[in-house]
N, C-alpha and C positions, 0 to 999 in steps of 0.2 A: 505593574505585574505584566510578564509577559507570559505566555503559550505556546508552544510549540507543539506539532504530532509529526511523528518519524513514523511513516511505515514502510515494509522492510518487503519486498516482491522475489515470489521462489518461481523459477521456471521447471516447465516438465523437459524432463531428458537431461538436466544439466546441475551441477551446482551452482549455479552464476547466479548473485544475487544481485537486486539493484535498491537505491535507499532513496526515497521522496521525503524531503522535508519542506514542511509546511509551517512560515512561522502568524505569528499575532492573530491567532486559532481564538476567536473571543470562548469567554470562560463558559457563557450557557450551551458549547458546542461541545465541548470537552466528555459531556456524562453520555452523549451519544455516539463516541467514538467506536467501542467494543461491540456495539450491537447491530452498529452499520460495517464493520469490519467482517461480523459473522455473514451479513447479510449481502453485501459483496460477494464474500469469498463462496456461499452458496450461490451465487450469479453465474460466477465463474466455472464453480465446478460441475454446475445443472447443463455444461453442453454449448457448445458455436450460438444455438438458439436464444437460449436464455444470456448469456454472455456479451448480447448486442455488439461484437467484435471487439472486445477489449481485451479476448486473449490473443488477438493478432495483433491488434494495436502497440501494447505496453509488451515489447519482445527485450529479448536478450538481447547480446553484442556477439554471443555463438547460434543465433537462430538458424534455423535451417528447414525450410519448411518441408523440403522431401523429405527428410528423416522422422518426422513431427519434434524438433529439439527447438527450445529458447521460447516456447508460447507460454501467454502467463499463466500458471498454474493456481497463486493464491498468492491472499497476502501472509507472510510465514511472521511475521514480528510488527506487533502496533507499540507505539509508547507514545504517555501524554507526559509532559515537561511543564511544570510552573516556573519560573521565575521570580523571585522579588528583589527589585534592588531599590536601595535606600539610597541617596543621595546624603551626604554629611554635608556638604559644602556649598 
């Protein structure tokens, strides 16, 4: 069985999205995905302070810090992935 989690990063000022996958995510990590995702995303959007500089960090590819475009904004799309493959042979 494998695991995987895809989440999906929205910037302020831009459509530009960016997609982080993560794979072999063990299974007892999986049911805490959504509630650290909110909990992030409230990190992020409490402000420079609270955000410990990860909306500077994880930028866009149109970032432009005079204009405030490409800083991270949230994460816009979580998904978790199971796997099973059987082996026949």
């Amino acid at each position: 069985m494998a695991n995987t989690v895809t989440l999906t990063f929205g910037y302020k000022g831009t459509d530009f999205t960016r997609k982080y996958k993560f794979d072999d995510v063990e299974t007892g990590a999986l049911s805490s995905v959504k509630d650290n995702v909110f909990a992030f995303n409230a990190s992020v959007t409490g402000g420079a302070s609270s955000a410990g500089g990860l909306d500077t960090f994880f930028i866009s590819d149109d970032y432009d810090a005079a204009n405030n475009v490409g800083e991270l904004a949230s994460i816009t799309a979580a998904q978790c992935e199971t796997t099973t493959v059987t082996e026949i042979l």
